[in-house]
Structure formats: structure tokens, C-alpha cells
C-alpha positions as CSV (number, residue, x, y, z in Angstrom):
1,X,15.4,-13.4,-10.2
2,X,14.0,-11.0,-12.7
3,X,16.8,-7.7,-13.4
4,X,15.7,-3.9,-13.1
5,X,12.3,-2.6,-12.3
6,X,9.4,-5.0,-12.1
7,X,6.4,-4.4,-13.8
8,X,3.1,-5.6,-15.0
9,X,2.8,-7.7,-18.2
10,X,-0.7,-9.5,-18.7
11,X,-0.7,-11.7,-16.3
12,X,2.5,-11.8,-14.7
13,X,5.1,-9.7,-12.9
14,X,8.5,-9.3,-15.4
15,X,11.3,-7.8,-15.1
16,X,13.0,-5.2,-17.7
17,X,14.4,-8.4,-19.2
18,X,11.0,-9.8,-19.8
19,X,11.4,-12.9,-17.5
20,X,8.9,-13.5,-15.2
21,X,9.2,-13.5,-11.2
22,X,6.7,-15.3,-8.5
23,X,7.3,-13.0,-5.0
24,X,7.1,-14.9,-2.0
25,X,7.5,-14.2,1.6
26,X,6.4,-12.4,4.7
27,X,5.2,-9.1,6.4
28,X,7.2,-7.5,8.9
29,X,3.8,-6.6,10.6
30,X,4.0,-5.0,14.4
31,X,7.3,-3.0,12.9
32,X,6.5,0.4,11.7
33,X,3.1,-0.2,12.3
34,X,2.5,-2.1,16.2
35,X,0.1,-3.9,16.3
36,X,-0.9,-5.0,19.9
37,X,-0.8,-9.2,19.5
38,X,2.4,-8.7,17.7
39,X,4.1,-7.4,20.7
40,X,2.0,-7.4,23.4
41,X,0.3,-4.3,24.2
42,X,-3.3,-3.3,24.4
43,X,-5.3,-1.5,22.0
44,X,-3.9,0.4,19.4
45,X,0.0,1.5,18.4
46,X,-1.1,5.7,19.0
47,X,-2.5,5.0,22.1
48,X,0.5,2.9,23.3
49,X,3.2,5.4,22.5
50,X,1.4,8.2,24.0
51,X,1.7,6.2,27.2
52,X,4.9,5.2,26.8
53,X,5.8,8.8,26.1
54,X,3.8,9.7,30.1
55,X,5.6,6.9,32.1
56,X,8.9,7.1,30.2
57,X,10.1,11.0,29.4
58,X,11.1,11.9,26.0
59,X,14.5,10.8,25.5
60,X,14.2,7.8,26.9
61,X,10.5,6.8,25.0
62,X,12.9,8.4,22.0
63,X,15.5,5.9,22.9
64,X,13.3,3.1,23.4
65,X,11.4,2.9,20.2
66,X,14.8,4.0,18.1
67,X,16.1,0.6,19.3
68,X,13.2,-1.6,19.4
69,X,13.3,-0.3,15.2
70,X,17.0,-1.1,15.1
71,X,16.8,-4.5,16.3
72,X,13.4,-5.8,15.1
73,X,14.9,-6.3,11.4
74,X,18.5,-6.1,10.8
75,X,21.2,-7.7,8.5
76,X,20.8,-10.9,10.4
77,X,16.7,-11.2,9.7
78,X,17.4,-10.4,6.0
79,X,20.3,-13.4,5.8
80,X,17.7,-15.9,7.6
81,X,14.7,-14.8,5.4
82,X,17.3,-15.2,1.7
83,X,18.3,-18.7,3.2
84,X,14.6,-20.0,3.2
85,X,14.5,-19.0,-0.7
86,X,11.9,-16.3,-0.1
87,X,12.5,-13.2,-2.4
88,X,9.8,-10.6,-0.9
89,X,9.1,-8.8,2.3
90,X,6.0,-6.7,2.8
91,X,6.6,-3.6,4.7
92,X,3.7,-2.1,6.9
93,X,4.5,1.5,8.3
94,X,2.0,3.6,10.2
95,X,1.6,7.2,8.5
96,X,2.2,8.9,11.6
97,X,5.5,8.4,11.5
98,X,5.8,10.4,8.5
99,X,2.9,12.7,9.3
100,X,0.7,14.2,12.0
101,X,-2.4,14.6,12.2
102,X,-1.6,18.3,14.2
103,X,0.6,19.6,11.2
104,X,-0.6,17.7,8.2
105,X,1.4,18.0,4.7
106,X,4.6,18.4,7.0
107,X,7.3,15.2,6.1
108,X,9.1,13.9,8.7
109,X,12.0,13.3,7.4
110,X,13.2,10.9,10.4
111,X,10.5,8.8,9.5
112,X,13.0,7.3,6.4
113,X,15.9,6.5,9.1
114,X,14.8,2.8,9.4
115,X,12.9,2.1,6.3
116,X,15.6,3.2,3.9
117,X,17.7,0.9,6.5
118,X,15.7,-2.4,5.4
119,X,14.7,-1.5,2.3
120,X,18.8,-1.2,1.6
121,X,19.3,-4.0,3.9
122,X,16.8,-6.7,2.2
123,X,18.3,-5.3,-1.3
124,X,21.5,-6.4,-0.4
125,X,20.6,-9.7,0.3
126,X,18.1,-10.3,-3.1
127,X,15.3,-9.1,-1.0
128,X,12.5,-7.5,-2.7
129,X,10.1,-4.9,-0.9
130,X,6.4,-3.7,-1.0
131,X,5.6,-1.0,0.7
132,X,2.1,-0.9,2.8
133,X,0.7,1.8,4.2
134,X,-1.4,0.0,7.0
135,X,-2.8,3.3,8.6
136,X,-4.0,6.3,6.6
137,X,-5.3,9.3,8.2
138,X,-8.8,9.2,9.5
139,X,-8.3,5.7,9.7
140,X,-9.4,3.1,6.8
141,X,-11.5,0.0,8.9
142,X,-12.9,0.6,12.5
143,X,-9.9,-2.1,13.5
144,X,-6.4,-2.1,15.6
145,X,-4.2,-2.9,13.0
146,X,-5.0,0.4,11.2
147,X,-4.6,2.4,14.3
148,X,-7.7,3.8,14.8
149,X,-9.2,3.7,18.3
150,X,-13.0,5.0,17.1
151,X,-14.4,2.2,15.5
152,X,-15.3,4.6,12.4
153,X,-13.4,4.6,9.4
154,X,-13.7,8.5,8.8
155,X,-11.3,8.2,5.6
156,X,-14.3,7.7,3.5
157,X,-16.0,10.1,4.6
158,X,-13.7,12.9,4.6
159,X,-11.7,13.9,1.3
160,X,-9.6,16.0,3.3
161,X,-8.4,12.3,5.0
162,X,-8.0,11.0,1.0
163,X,-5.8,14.3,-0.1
164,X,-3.6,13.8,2.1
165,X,-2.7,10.1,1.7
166,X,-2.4,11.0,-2.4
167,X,0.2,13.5,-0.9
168,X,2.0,11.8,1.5
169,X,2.1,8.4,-1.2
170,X,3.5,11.1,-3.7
171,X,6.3,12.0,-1.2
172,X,7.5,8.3,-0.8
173,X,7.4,7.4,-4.7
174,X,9.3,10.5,-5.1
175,X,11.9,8.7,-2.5
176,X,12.0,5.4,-4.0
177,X,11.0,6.2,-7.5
178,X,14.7,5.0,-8.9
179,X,14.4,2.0,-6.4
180,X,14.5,-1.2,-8.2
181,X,14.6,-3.4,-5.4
182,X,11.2,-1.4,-4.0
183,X,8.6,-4.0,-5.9
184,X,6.1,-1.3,-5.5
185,X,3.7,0.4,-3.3
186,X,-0.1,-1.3,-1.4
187,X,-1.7,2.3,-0.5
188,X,-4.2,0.9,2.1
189,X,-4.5,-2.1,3.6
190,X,-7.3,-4.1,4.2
191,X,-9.9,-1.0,3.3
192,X,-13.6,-1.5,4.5
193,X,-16.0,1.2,2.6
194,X,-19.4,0.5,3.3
195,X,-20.7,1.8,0.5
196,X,-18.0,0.3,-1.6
197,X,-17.8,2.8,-4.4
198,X,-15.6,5.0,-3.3
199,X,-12.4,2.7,-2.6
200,X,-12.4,2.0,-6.4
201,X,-13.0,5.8,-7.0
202,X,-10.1,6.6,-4.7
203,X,-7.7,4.6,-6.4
204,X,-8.6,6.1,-9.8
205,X,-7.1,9.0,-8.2
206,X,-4.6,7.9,-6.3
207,X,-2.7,5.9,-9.4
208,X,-2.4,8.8,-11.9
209,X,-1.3,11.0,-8.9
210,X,1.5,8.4,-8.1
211,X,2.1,7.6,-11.8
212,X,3.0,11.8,-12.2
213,X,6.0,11.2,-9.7
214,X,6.9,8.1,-10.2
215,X,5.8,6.2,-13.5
216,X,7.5,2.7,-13.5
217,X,6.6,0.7,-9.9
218,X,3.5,-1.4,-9.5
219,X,0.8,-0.5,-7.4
220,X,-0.7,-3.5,-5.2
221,X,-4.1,-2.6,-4.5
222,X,-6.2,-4.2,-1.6
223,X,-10.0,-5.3,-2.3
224,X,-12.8,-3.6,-0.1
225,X,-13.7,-5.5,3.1
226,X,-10.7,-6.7,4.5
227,X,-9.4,-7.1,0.7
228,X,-12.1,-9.8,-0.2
229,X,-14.9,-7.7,-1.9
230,X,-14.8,-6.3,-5.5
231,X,-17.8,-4.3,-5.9
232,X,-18.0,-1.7,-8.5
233,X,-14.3,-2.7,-9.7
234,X,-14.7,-2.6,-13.5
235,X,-11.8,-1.3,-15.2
236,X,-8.3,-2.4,-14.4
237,X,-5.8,0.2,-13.7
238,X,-2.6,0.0,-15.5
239,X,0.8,-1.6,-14.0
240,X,-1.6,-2.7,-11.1
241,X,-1.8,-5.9,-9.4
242,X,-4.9,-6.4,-7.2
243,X,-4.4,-8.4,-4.0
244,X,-6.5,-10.5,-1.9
245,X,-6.0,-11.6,1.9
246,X,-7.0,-15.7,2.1
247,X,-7.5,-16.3,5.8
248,X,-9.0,-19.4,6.7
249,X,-11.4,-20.3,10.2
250,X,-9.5,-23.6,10.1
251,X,-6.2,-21.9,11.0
252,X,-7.9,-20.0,14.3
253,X,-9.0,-21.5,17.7
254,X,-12.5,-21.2,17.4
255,X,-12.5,-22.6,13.9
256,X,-12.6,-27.1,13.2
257,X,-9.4,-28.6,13.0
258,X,-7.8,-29.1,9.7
259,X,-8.1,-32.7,8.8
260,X,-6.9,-33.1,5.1
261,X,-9.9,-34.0,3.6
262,X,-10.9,-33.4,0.1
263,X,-13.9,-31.6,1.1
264,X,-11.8,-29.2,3.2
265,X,-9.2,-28.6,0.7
266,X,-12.3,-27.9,-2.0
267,X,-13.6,-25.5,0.5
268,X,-10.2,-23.6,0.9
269,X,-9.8,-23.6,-3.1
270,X,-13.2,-22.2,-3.2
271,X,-12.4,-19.6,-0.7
272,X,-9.5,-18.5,-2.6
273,X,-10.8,-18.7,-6.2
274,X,-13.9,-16.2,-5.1
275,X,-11.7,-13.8,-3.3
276,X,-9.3,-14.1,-6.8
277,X,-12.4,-13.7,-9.4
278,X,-11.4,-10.0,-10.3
279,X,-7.9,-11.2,-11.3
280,X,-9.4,-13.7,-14.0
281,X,-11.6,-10.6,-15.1
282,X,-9.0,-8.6,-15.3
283,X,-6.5,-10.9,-16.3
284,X,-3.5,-9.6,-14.2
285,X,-1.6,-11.4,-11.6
286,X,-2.6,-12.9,-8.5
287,X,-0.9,-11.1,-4.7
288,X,-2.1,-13.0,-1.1
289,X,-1.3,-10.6,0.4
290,X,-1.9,-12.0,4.1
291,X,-2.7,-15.1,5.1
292,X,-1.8,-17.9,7.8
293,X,-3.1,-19.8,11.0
294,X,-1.8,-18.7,14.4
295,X,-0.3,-21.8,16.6
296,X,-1.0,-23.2,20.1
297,X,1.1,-21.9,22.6
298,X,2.7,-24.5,25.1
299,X,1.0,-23.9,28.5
300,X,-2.0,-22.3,26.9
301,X,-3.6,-24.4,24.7
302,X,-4.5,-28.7,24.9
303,X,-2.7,-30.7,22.5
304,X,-0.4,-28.1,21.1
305,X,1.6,-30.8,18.9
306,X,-2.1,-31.7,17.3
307,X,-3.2,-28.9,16.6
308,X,-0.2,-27.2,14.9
309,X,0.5,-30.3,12.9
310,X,-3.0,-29.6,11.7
311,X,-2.5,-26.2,11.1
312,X,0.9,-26.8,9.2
313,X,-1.2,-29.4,7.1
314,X,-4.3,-26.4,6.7
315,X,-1.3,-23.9,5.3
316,X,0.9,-26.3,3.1
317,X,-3.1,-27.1,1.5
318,X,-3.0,-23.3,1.1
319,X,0.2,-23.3,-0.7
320,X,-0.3,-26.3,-3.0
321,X,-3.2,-24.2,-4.2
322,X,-1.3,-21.1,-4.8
323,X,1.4,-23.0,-6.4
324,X,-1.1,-24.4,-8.8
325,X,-2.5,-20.8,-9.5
326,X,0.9,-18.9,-9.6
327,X,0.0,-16.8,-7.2
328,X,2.6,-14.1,-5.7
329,X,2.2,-14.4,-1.8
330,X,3.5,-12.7,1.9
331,X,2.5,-14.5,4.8
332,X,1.7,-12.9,7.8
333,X,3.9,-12.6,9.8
334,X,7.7,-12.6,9.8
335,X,8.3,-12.1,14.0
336,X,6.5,-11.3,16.8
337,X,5.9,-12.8,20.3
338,X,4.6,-16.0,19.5
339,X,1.4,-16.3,17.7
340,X,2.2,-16.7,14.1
341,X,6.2,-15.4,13.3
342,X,8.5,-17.4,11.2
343,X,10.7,-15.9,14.1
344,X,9.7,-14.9,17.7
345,X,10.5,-13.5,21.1
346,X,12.4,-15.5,23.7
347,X,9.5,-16.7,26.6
348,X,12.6,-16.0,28.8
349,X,14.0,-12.9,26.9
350,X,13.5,-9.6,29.3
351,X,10.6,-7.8,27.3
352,X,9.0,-11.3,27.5
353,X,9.6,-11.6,31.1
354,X,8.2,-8.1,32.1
355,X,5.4,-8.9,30.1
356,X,4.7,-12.4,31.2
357,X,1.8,-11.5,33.7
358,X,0.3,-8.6,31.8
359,X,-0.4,-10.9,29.0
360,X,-1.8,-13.5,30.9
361,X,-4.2,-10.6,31.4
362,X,-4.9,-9.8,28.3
363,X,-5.9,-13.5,27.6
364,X,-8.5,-13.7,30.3
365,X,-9.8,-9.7,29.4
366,X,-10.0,-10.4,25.5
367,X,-8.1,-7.8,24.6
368,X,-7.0,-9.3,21.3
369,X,-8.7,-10.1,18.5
370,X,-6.5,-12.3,17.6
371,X,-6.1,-15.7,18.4
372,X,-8.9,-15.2,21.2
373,X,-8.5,-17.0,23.7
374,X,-12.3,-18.8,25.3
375,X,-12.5,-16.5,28.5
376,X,-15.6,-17.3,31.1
377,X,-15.8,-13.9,32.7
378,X,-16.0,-12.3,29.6
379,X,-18.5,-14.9,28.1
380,X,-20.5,-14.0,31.2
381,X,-20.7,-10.6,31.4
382,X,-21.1,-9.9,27.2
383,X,-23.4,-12.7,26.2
384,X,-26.0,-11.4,27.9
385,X,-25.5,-7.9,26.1
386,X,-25.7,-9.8,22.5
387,X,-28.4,-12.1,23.0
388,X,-30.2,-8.9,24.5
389,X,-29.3,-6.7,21.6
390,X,-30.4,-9.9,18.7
391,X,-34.2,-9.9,20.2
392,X,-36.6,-9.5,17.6
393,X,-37.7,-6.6,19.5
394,X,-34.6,-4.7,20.1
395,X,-32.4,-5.0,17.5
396,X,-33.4,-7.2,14.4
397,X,-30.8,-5.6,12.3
398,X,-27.6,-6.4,14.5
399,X,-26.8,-9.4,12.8
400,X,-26.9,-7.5,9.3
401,X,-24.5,-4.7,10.0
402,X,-20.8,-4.0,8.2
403,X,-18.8,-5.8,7.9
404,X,-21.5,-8.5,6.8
405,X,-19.2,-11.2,8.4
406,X,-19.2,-9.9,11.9
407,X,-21.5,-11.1,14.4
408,X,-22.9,-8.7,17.0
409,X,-20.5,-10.9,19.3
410,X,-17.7,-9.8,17.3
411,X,-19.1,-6.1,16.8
412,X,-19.5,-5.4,20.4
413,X,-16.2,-7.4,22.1
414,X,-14.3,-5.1,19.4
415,X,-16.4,-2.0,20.8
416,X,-15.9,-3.2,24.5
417,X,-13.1,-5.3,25.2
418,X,-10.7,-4.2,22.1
419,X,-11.4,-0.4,22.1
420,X,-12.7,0.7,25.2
421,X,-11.3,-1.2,28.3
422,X,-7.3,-1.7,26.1
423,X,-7.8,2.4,26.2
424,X,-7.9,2.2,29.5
425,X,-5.4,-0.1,30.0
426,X,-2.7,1.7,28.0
427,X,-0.8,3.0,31.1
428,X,-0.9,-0.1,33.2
429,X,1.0,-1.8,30.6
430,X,3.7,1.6,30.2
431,X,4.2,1.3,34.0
432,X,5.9,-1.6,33.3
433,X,8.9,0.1,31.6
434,X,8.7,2.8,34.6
435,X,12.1,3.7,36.1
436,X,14.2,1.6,33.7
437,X,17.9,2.5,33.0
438,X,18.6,3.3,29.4
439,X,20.4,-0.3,30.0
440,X,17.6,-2.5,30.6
441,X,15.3,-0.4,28.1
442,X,17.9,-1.6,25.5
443,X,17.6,-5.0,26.8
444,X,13.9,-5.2,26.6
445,X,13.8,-4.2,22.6
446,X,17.0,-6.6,22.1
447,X,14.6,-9.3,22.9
448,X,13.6,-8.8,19.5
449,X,16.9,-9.4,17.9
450,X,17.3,-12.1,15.5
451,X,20.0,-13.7,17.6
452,X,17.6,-13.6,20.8
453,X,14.8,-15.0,18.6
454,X,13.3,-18.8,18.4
455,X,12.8,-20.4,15.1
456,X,9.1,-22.0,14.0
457,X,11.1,-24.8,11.9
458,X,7.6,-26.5,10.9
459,X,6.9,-23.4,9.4
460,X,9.9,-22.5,8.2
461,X,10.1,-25.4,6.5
462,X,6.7,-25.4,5.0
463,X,7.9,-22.1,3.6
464,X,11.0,-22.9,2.2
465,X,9.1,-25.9,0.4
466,X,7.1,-23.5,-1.6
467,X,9.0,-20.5,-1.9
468,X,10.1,-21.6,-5.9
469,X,6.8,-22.5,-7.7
470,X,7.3,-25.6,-10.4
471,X,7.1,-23.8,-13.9
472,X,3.6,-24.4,-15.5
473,X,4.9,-23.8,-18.7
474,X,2.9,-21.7,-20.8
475,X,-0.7,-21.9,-19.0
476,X,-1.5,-18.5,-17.3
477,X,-3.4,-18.4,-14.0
478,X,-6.7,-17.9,-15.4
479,X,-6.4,-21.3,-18.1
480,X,-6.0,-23.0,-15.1
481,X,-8.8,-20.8,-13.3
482,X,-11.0,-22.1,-16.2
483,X,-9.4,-25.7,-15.8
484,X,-10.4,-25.9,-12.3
485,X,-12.1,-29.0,-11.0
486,X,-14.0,-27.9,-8.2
């Protein structure tokens, strides 16, 4: 471990003693910011607590969500995350809970109660901590995960959106600014600009801005696109790290199965080294800053053994190349319900148990994005729709349209299935929480206690294997960029 502040020196992260540190770990995604296949329900985290708030009453939704908080991360998640050897946990928040949109510029302060709680608690335990705004206001991608239920990403268009960000980020440096277990600050996650411009432009405001109130922690800064474009990116900022997300098909259920080849381990090096070409440019370090497969689920998938051993095999390929690039990384994700966690929900914990049926319908609707499950009905009644809209004489463009790796297929299930009819869906899945005592309330978000949790020990282990990267002596990550074989 590196002692006092962490900063930026060529191309690694030092401490004030000058030695270097690799950060590795996880996200604790569907936290502070929900996101629906990290816990289970539809659409996006706004939506869901307004719901919540209609079936439930105040003091009870209050209750609720104060607990689910309380027990998602605690001093036991810390102790289990230190024992794997991992030094780093990404922290998402939604900026609702320090802001709203009806009385912008006005901090709520209750929004620190459980963020200065793990940010103290992964401290104590040798835990470092980014902190990553995942929503901004007006939303920064047309996607779930940033909490925006238009499919328009009105940030970019809107400085008003912008001005308040740079305020609300200058109110949190101000908070942590003597932190030195805070690693630093990601302002926006995964960012899609169309035009692509004006997320480079933004951060050259957003870093002095910061910089004013709080000189000395690193800003991890997301690529455009999902954080895998670089467009009109041509000046490095200073004490700035620039981080890419490394996804790969083979890790997903409608991508091939990962079978070790050379070929396919060429193709993931490839993937990565493209994604990481503005870090050679620039000569600064290297952050993943999300990446991972999702896993078969026992009574949902064929050949669940198979095809997680190939999707441990797909991920530890990952690593190996990050290891051999000394690249800083957090995994996504840390818990959740099953899909992808280090840890995860009980099948027969309470929460799981009310849920059980709803989620089966969420499977068969599409309602996730994520991990998509093949679904007949809703094969049936969309396909016609695309292959209607991709006629020459309809719609020649549709297969053209931002994001450029999004099918109409994927443009318009996101615009039906993932938008629309979760929107509608919102209260059927509060009604499930309708006339609980306070008691069984507390018992649904203690499902998602540590000591009510399951353990993915492939992954864990795969994890643990990696979580020290053997010392490459004195070659930096772009000699070996330049070293590269492929």
C-alpha cells in the first residue's frame, strides 16, 4: 500500500511516498444508485421509489430504503472484500440523493449518512474508494443505469444540466478534500455525447472547478460512448486518469462461448488495447473501470456448470491481460441478486422469495437489458416492428443511429420493453411490499446482509488470483503497449 494521498505520476498512481499502487476491486453498483437487474425491479431507480413511496407511506418507504442502505455494505462486506486482497471499491451514488431536480443547488445533507459510513468503513479496513457519480441531472446516456426514463440524454444539451453537476461535484470534494483513503472522484459514468465534443469540453471545466476546492485527488474520467470512444480528446488533463469499460460478448448469453483459444484471447487483447489507445497517447495510467460476464443461473439456463467455467476462463483471459498491462481495475459488480456479485442474495432469503414470481416475469417481458433472457412472445411481437422499420423503404438509416453499436433491435426493446412497459410496471412490483409490518420490511432488505448472502467462490477466487499484479520492473504500460505481439 502506497501512504497519504494518491496521485498521478507519468504513468502510474503513487502515493506521497512515491511508491506505486495497482487498485483493484469491485463496484458496489445497485447501492446508491439501483439499478433494476441488481435488485430486481423494473425500469429505473426514480421511478421505483416513487412507487415505493404510493404503496408504502412515508415513514415506512423512509424506513425501508434507510435499511436496505444499512445492510447492503457494512463492516462485514468490507472484512470479506480486504480478505480477497482487493484494495479498491468503486462507489456509484445517484445525484438525487444529494439534489433535486425541484430545488436544484440545495445539499441534502442526509445524503452523506451512508456514504461517509463506507467510505469510513472500507478505510478502516485498507479499503480505498472512488467516487462515481452514475446519474447527473438531465441524465448523461438514454439508459437505466443513469436513471433516466426518456431515452434522451438532455445533459448535453442543456448547460444549465452541466452547472449544476460542477456544483454539486464541488460540494463533495469540499467534503472529502482531506480524505486520503477517497482515491478520487469519476464525474460521469459511462457518458454518450453524440456529437462527442462536448464531454471533452465539459471536463475542461469541470477539473479546474474541482481543482479550486480540492487540489490533490485524482479525477477518473470516463471515455464517450459507454467509456470506449476518444474523439476530440487531445490534451491530457493534469492528475487525471482516463478510464475505460472492457465488456466482452463472450461473457453475455447471446454472445459464443469462451473457449480459450488464441484467436479469442487476441481478439479480447485487441478489444482492450483500442479502448486503452488514449492512455499510451497520453501516457497516464490505465482504470477498467467495469467489466465482467454475468453467470447462468440454476433453473434458468442449460448447462450452467459449462457455461460459467467458460465464463471464469473468458474473465481470468481478461485479467492475465490486465496484469500484463498494469492496468488498475473494479469489476462490476460486488453484490446483487445473482447475475454477476462476488456476493448475492439468498434464492430463499425473504426479498428473494417475494420477488420470486415477479422476476420470472421480468424474464419472459425483457425488462432487463441485462443478461436477456431469449423470450418467444417478445421475439414475436417486436421482430416484426424491426424488420419493418430496416426496409429500404422505411427506414434505411435505423441501423446507423447512436450509439453506432446498437441494432434497431436493441434501440427499440430499450424504447419498448425497458422504458415504456417497466414504467408501467413500477407499481405492480411496489404492491408487493404493500401492508408489510416495519418487521418484515426489515427482513426483506436484511436479505442483503453479508451474513444472509451466498459466496461466487469461482469468482472469488479468480479475483483473489489477480488482485496483486507480479512487478514488471521498470517497463511502463505503454513499452509493453509498443512490445505487443498481436
Amino acid at each position: 500500500m502506497a501512504s497519504g494521498f494518491l496521485r498521478v505520476e507519468g504513468e502510474f498512481v503513487v502515493g506521497e511516498d512515491g511508491r506505486p499502487v495497482v487498485l483493484r476491486g469491485a463496484a458496489i453498483g445497485g447501492w446508491m444508485n439501483m439499478e433494476n437487474f441488481i435488485t430486481g425491479y423494473p425500469g429505473m431507480e426514480s421511478k421505483h421509489r416513487a412507487a415505493m413511496l404510493k404503496v408504502l407511506g412515508k415513514e415506512k418507504y423512509e424506513f425501508f430504503f434507510d435499511k436496505f442502505l444499512e445492510y447492503f455494505f457494512g463492516e462485514e462486506d468490507a472484512k470479506f472484500f480486504a480478505s480477497k486482497g482487493l484494495n479498491c471499491i468503486r462507489v456509484p451514488f445517484n445525484h438525487r440523493h444529494f439534489e433535486d431536480d425541484s430545488n436544484p443547488r440545495v445539499l441534502k445533507e442526509g445524503g452523506f449518512k451512508h456514504l461517509d459510513r463506507v467510505i469510513d468503513i472500507c478505510a478502516k479496513n485498507g479499503i480505498y474508494t472512488i467516487l462515481d457519480m452514475h446519474t447527473v441531472p438531465g441524465g448523461q446516456n438514454p439508459d437505466w443505469h443513469s436513471d433516466n426514463p426518456t431515452n434522451y440524454a438532455a445533459f448535453w444539451d442543456y448547460k444549465d444540466h452541466q452547472d449544476r453537476t460542477i456544483w454539486l461535484w464541488q460540494q463533495i470534494a469540499a467534503r472529502y478534500k482531506d480524505n486520503p483513503w477517497v482515491a478520487g472522484y469519476n464525474p460521469i459514468n459511462e457518458p454518450c455525447d453524440p456529437e462527442h465534443w462536448r464531454l471533452p469540453a465539459f471536463y475542461d471545466r469541470l477539473e479546474p472547478a474541482i481543482r479550486k476546492v480540492d487540489p490533490r485527488h485524482i479525477l477518473w474520467l470516463d471515455g464517450n460512448t459507454f467509456s470506449m470512444e476518444w474523439k476530440f480528446f487531445e490534451n491530457p488533463l493534469p492528475n487525471c486518469v482516463y478510464a475505460l469499460h472492457d465488456y466482452t460478448m463472450y461473457g453475455f448469453p447471446k454472445g459464443s462461448l469462451f473457449t480459450g483459444s488464441q484467436d479469442e484471447k487476441n481478439t479480447l487483447e485487441l478489444q482492450f488495447l483500442t479502448k486503452a489507445e488514449i492512455m499510451y497517447r497520453f501516457k497516464t495510467p490505465i482504470w477498467n473501470g467495469e467489466f465482467g460476464p454475468v453467470y447462468a443461473q440454476k433453473g434458468l439456463d442449460a448447462n450452467v456448470e459449462k457455461v460459467n467455467s467458460a465464463r471464469l476462463n473468458c474473465l481470468s483471459a481478461q485479467l492475465d491481460i490486465y496484469d500484463k498491462y498494469k492496468c488498475h481495475w473494479n469489476i462490476w459488480l460486488y453484490k446483487d441478486i445473482g447475475f454477476q456479485g462476488m456476493v448475492y442474495a439468498d434464492p430463499e432469503s425473504k426479498y428473494m422469495k417475494v420477488c420470486e414470481r415477479w422476476l420470472a416475469k421480468k424474464r419472459r417481458l425483457q425488462l432487463d437489458a441485462w443478461g436477456r433472457y431469449p423470450s418467444q412472445e417478445v421475439e414475436e411481437a417486436v421482430s416484426p416492428l424491426v424488420n419493418y422499420i430496416d426496409r429500404a423503404d422505411v427506414c434505411p438509416e435505423s441501423k446507423n443511429q447512436y450509439p453506432p453499436n446498437w441494432d434497431t433491435d436493441r434501440q427499440i426493446t430499450r424504447l419498448v420493453n425497458q422504458i415504456y412497459m417497466s414504467n408501467t410496471l413500477n407499481e405492480e412490483f411496489a404492491n408487493l411490499f404493500k401492508d408489510m409490518s416495519f418487521e418484515e420490511l426489515d427482513e426483506c432488505a436484511k436479505s442483503f446482509h453479508f451474513d444472509n448472502c451466498m459466496q461466487r467462490e469461482g469468482l472469488n477466487r479468480t479475483l483473489e488470483e489477480h488482485a496483486h499484479p507480479v512487478c514488471l520492473g521498470d517497463r511502463t504500460p505503454s513499452a509493453l503497449w509498443r512490445m505487443g505481439t498481436l
